[in-house]
C-alpha positions as CSV (number, residue, x, y, z in Angstrom):
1,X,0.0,20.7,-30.4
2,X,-1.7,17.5,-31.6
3,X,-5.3,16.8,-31.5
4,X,-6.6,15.2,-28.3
5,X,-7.4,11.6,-28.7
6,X,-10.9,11.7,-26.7
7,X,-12.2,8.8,-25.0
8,X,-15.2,6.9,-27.0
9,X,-18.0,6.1,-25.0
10,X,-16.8,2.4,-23.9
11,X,-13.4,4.3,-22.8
12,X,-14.6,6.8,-20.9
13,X,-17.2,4.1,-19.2
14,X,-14.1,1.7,-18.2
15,X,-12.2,5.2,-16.9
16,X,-14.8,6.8,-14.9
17,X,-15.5,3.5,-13.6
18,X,-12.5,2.2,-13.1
19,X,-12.1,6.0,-11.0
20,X,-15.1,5.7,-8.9
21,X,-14.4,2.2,-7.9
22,X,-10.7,2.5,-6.7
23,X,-12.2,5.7,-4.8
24,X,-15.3,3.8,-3.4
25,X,-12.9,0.3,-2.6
26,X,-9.8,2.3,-0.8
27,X,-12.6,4.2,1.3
28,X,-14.3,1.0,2.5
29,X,-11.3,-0.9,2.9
30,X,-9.5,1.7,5.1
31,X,-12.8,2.6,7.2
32,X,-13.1,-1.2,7.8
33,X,-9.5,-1.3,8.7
34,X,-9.6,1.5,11.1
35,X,-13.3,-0.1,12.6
36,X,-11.3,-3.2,13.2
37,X,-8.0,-2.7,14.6
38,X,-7.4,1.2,14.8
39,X,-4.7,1.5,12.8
40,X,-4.9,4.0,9.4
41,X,-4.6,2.8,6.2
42,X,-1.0,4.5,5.8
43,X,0.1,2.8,9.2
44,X,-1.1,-0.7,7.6
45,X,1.2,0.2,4.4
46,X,4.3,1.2,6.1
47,X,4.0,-1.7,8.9
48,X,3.3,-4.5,6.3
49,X,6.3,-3.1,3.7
50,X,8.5,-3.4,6.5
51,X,7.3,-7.1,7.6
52,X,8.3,-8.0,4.2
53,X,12.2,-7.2,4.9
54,X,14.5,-9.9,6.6
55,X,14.4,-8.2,10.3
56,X,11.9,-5.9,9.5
57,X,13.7,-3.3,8.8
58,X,14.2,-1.0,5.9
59,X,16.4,2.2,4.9
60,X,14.0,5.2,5.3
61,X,14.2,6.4,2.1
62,X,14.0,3.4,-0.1
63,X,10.9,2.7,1.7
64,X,9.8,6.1,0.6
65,X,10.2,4.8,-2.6
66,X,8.6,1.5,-1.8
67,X,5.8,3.5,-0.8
68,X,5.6,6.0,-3.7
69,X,6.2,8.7,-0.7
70,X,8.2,11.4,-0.1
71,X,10.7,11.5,2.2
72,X,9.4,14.1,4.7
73,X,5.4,12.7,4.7
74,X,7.6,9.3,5.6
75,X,9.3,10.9,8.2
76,X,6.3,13.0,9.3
77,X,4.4,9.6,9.3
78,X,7.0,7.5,11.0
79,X,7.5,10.3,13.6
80,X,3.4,9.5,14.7
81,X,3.9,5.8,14.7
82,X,6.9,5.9,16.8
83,X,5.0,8.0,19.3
84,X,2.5,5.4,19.5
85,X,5.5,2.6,19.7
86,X,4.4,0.6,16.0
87,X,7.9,1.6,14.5
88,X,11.3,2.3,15.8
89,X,14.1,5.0,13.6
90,X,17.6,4.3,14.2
91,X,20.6,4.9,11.9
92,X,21.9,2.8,9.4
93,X,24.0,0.2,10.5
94,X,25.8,0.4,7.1
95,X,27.2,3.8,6.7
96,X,25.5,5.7,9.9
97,X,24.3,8.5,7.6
98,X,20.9,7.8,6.6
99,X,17.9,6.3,8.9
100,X,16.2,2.9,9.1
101,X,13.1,2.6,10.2
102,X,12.0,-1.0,11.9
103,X,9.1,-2.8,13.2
104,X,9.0,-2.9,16.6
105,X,7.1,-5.9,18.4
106,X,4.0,-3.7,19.6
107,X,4.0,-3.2,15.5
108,X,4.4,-6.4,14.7
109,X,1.9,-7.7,17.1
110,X,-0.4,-4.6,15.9
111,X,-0.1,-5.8,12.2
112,X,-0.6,-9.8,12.8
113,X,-4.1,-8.6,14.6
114,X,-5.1,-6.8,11.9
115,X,-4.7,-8.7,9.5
116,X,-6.7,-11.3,9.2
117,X,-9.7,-9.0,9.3
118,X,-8.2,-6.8,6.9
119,X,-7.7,-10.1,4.3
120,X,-11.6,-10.4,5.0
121,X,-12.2,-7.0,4.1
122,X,-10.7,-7.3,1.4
123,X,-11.9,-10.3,0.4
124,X,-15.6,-9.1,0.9
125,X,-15.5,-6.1,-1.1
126,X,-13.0,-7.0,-4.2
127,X,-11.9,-10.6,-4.4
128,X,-15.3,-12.4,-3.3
129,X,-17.2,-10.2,-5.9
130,X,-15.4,-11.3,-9.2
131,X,-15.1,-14.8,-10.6
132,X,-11.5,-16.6,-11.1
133,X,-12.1,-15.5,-14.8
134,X,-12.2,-11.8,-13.8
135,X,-9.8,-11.7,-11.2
136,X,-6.8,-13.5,-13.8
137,X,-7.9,-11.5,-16.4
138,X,-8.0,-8.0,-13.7
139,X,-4.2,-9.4,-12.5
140,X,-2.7,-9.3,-16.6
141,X,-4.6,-5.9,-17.1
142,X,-3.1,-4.7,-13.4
143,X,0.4,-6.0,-14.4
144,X,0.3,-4.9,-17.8
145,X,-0.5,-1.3,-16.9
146,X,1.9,-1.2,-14.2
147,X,4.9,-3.1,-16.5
148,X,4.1,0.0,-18.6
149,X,4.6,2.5,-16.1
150,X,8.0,0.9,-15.5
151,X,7.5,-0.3,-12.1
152,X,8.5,-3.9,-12.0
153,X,5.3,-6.2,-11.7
154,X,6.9,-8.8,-9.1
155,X,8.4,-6.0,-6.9
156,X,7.9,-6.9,-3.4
């Protein structure tokens, strides 16, 4: 087994607090978004993935993947947000053997009304805070990391 590169000081400083900021960011940002509009965090994901689709609409399990989910928290997920009438599951239209999952207009409507306060969320606790410097120079570390993970930086 090799020796264990450990982190220097400066490393470990840019980990931890690179850690405790995503941790401290995602909790603000999703305790804003369920103040504002009452929807969850995971509900906001799943509704504005599958805005992004001509007809809103998306093959369940490539927007597990879209999601970095598995398929049964999606379905478990999409099961609670159907109840509550933000998403509809039908079968494909293609082949009939796997699901889609849609939009429906209560989620649509839903997602444009949260929105906007969401945007100023976020713009409040993470774009507003850094200067154009820092946020171009955050956006080629962001895509560089993620280019190296083998996830395709553009992806939408």
């Amino acid at each position: 087994m090799a020796t264990p590169r450990w982190l220097d000081a400066d490393e470990a400083r840019a980990w931890r607090g690179y850690r405790r900021m995503r941790a401290l960011l995602d909790l603000q940002i999703s305790r804003d978004l369920s103040r504002d509009s009452g929807i969850s965090d995971s509900d906001y994901d799943v509704m504005s993935t599958l805005s992004e689709k001509p007809g809103r609409r998306w093959r369940a399990n490539a927007l597990a993947r879209r999601l970095m989910w598995s398929t049964s928290r999606l379905s478990h997920h999409v099961a609670r947000m159907e109840r509550r009438g933000l998403v509809t599951r039908q079968e494909s239209a293609d082949d009939g053997r796997g699901a889609e999952v849609s939009l429906s207009e209560t989620g649509w409507e839903a997602l444009q009304a949260a929105a906007p306060q969401h945007l100023a969320s976020v713009r409040q606790h993470f774009i507003d805070v850094l200067t154009p410097v820092e946020l171009k120079t955050l956006s080629q570390v962001f895509a560089k990391v993620i280019e190296h993970l083998g996830e395709d930086v553009e992806a939408p």
